[in-house]
PARO-335984 format. One record per residue (C-alpha): x, y, z. Coordinates in nm, 3 decimals. Each point is the difference from the previous one (the first is absolute). Layout:
% PARO-335984
X; Y; Z
...
***
This chain:
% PARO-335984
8.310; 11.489; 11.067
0.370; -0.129; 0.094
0.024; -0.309; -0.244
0.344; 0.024; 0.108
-0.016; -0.208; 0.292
-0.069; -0.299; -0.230
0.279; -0.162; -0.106
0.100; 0.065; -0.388
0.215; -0.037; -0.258
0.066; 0.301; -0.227
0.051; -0.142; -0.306
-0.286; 0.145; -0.199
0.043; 0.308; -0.230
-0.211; 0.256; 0.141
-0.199; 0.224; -0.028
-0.129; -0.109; -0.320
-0.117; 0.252; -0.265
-0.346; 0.161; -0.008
-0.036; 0.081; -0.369
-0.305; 0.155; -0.218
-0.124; -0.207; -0.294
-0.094; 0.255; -0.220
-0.071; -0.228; -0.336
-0.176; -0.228; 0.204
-0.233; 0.251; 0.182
-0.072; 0.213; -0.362
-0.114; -0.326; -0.119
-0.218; -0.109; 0.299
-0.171; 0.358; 0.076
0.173; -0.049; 0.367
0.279; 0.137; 0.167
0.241; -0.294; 0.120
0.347; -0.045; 0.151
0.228; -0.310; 0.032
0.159; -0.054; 0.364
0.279; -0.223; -0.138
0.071; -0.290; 0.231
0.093; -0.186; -0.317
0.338; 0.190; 0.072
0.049; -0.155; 0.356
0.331; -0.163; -0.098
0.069; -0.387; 0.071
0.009; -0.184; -0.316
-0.196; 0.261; -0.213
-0.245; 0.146; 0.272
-0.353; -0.051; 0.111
-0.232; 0.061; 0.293
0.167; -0.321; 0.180
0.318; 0.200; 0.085
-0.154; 0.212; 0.258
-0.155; -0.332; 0.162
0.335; -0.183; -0.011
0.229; 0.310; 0.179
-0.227; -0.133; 0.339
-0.043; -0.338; -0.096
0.380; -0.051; -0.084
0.089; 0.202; 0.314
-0.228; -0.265; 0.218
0.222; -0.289; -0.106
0.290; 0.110; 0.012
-0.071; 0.092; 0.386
-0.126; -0.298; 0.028
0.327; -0.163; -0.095
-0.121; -0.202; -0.317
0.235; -0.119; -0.285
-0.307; -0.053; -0.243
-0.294; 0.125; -0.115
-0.320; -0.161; -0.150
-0.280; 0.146; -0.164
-0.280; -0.111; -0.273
-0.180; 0.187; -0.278
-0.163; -0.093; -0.345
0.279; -0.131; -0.260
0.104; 0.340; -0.121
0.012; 0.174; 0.377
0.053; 0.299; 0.009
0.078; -0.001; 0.418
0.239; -0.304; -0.116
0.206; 0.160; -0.165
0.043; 0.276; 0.167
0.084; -0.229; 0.317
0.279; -0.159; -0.198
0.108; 0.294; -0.059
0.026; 0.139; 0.389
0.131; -0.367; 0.098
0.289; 0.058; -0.264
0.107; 0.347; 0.120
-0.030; -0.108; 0.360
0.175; -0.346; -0.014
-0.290; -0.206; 0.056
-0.109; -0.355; -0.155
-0.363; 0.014; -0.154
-0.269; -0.257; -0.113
-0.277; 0.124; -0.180
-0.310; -0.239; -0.058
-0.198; 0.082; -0.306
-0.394; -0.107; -0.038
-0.084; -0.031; -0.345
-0.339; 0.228; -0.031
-0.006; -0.023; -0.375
0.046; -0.316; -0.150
0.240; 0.156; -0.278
0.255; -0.218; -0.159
0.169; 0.271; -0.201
0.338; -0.014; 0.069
0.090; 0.383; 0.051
-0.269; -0.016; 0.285
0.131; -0.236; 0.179
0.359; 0.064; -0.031
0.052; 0.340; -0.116
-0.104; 0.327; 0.196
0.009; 0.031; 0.345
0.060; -0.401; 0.038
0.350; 0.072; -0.240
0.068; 0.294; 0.270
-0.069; -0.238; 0.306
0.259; -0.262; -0.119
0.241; 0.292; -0.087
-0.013; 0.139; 0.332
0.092; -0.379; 0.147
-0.318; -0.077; 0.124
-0.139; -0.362; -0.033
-0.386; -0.043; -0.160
-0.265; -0.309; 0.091
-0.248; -0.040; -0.225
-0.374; -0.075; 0.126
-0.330; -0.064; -0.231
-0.275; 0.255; 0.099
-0.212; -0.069; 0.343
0.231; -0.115; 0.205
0.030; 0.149; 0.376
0.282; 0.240; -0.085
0.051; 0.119; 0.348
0.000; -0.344; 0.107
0.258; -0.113; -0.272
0.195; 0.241; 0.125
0.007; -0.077; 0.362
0.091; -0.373; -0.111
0.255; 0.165; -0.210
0.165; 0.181; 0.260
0.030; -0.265; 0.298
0.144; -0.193; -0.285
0.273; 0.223; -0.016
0.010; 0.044; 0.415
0.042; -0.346; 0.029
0.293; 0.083; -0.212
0.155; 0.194; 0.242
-0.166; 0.369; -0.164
-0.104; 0.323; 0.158
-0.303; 0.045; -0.249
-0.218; 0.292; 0.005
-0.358; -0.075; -0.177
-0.115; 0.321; -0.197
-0.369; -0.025; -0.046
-0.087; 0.061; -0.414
-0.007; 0.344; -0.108
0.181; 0.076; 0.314
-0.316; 0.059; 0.156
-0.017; 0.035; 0.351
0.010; 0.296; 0.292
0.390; 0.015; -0.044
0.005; 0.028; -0.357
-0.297; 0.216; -0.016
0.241; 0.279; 0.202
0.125; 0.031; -0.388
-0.291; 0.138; -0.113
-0.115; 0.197; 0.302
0.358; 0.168; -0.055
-0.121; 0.077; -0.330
-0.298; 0.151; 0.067
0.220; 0.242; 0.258
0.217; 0.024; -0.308
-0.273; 0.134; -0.210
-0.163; 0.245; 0.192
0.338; 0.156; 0.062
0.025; 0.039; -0.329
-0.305; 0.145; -0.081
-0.009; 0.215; 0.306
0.350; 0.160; -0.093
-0.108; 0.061; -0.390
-0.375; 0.124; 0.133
-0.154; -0.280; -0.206
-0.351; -0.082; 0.082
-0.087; -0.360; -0.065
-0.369; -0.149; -0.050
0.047; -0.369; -0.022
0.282; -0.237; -0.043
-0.007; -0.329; -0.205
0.163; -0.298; 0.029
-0.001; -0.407; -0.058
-0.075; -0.181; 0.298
0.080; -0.401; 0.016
0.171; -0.154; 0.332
-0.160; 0.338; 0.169
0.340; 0.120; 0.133
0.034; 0.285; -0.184
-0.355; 0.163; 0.040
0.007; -0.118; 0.398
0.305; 0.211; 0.025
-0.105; 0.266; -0.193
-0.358; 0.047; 0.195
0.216; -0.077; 0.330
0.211; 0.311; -0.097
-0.221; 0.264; -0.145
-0.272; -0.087; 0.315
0.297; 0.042; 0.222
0.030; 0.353; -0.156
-0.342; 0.056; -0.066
0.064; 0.090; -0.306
-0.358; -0.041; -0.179
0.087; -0.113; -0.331
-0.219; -0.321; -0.127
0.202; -0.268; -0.091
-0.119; -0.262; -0.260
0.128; -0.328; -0.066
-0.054; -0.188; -0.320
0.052; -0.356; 0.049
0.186; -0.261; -0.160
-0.096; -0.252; 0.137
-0.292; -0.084; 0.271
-0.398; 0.072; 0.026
-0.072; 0.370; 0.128
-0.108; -0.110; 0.317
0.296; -0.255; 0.071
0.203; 0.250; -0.150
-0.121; 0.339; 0.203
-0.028; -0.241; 0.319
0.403; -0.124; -0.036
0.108; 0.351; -0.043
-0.177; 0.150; 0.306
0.112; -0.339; 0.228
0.321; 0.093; -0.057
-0.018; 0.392; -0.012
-0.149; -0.045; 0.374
0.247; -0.215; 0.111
0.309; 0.267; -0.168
-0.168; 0.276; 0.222
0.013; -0.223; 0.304
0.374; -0.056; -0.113
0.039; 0.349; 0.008
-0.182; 0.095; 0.316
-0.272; 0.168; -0.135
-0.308; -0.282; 0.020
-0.333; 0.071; -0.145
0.057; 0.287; -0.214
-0.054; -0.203; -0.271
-0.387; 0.026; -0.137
-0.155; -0.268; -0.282
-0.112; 0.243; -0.170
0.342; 0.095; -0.070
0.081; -0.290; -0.205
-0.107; 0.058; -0.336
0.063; -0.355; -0.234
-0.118; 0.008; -0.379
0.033; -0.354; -0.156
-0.154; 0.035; -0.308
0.316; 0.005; -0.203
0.160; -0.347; 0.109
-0.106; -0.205; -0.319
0.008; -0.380; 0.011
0.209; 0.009; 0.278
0.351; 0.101; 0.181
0.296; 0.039; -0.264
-0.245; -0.103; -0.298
0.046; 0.344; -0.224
-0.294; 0.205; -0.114
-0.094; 0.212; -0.309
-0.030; 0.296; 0.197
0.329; -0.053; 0.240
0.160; -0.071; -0.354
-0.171; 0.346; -0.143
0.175; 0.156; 0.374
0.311; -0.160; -0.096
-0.012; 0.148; -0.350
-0.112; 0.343; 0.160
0.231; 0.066; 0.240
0.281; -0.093; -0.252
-0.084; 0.205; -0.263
-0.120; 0.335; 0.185
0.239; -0.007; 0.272
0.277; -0.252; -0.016
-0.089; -0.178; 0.247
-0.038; -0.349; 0.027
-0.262; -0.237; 0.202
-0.028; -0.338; 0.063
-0.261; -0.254; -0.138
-0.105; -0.156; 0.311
0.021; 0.323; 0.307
0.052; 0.307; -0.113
-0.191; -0.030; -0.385
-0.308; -0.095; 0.218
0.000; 0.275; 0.229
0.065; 0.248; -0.297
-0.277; -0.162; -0.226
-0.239; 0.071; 0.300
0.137; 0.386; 0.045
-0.073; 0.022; -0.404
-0.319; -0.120; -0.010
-0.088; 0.156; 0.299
0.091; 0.327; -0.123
-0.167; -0.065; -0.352
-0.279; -0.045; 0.186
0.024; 0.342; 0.187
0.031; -0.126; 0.340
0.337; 0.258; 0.067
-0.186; 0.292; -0.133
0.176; 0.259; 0.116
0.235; -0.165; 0.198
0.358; -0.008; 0.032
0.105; -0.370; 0.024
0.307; -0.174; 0.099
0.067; -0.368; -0.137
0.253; -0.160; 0.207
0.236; -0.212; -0.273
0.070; -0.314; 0.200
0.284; -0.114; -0.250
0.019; -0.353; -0.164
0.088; 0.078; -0.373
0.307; -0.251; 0.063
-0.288; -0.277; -0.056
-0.076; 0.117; -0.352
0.226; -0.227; -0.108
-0.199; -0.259; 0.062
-0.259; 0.128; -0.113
0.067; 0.073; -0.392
-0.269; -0.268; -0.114
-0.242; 0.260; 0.114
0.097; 0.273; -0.253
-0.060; 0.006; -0.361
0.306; 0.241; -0.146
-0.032; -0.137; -0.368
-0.137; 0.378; -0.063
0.348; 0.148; 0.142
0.193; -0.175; -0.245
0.092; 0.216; -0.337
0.177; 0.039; -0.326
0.085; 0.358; -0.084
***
């Protein structure tokens, strides 16, 4: 596959690290590694980097002078565009849709928003339920009418072009496993906007690689979310030239794990967060990557990986910990010796 012919800008740090978590696996029974796209680069990391080297690419062919993009108050994919808008001398407007309702200040100023506004970007502010998409569009002719080149970056950077990202990864991967000799049984992921499991089904059925891929979600139903992820993993293969290798079957969505809702923490994302953290040094976020790791712990309690070798893709976000301190109890931590 020649993903070169798309344009792209190399600004992610790659390849990223496949590591063995040997604490984690002795306690779980299983044997697991970390692929580390928390270590992307671009304002601390995360899976969005990969999107935004083709995403970032597009606009600047296109000729824009700003980009706009929306995402949950502490955005992961909005930071992260700040970030690429800063290094490559673009304006950006990021519109945030409250999902929580949270009036603590650290979530709604600290985190990834702090990182947005440090990285020059300018936030809007919307109460949950609006038409984000819509917002957006309104947004941006605002800003044409202005005399703007905008280029609109769907949330999560979701679409064919950013999906490239992650069927680059899944290249990435088996490259890596192929050169060690590593044979892989499953790999395990969180799935939200869909962009990063499209890609990587896009990729590995490109390759035929035959390793399941399963998505815990974050956010949507199983069936809206297993039905968003194989739209848009058809329409990356048709991107790529390769239509209808893409089979239903091969998207794999586990939503059990997503709690009251997206970016509301849970006890067992928080129990991830604590996990990863103290057997590895590693650290998660509470509303993406905790999820997805609460699902591959339970799951693997529950001897689902028996004698499987599993890969959890980190998709980064610890940057919005900040914002999230009201969710952890530390009072234990604190000591007089």
């Amino acid at each position: 596959m020649h993903l070169s012919r798309f344009p792209r800008v190399h600004l992610a740090h790659l390849p990223t690290p496949l590591e063995p978590m040997k604490r984690l696996s002795k306690e779980l029974g299983v044997e697991l590694w970390i692929k580390r796209d928390d270590c992307t680069g671009m304002s601390t990391g995360g899976n969005k980097t990969r999107k935004l080297e083709f995403l970032m690419a597009e606009a600047i062919e296109q000729g824009a002078d700003m980009v706009m993009t929306q995402g949950a108050t502490q955005t992961n994919h909005g930071r992260q565009t700040a970030a690429y808008a800063a290094k490559l001398g673009l304006a950006c407007h990021i519109l945030l849709e409250d999902r929580t309702g949270y009036n603590n200040p650290n979530y709604n100023t600290n985190g990834n928003v702090l990182l947005d506004h440090l990285h020059g970007a300018t936030t809007e502010k919307f109460v949950a339920g609006h038409d984000m998409p819509a917002e957006m569009e309104r947004a941006a002719e605002k800003k044409r009418a202005e005399g703007h080149n905008v280029y609109v970056i769907p949330g999560g950077g979701s679409n064919p072009t950013g999906a490239l990202g992650y069927v680059n990864c899944a290249f990435e991967l088996l490259n890596q496993v192929n050169t060690s000799g590593m044979k892989i049984d499953r790999l395990v992921h969180a799935t939200g906007s869909s962009g990063t499991q499209a890609g990587l089904v896009a990729g590995m059925s490109a390759m035929n690689a035959q390793i399941p891929i399963l998505g815990i979600g974050t956010r949507a139903p199983q069936p809206k979310q297993e039905q968003m992820v194989y739209d848009l993993a058809c329409k990356t293969v048709d991107k790529l030239g390769c239509s209808g290798i893409v089979k239903r079957e091969d998207v794999i969505a586990n939503t059990d794990y997503v709690g009251e809702g997206y970016g509301i923490p849970t006890d067992s994302g928080i129990e991830a967060i604590r996990m990863f953290a103290e057997l590895e040094g590693i650290l998660l976020d509470p509303c993406y990557s905790a999820k997805g790791a609460a699902g591959l712990i339970d799951l693997a309690r529950k001897g689902a990986f028996k004698d499987e070798r599993v890969v959890f893709l980190h998709t980064g976000g610890a940057a919005a910990l900040g914002g999230y301190d009201f969710a952890f109890d530390n009072s234990d931590r604190w000591v007089t010796l």
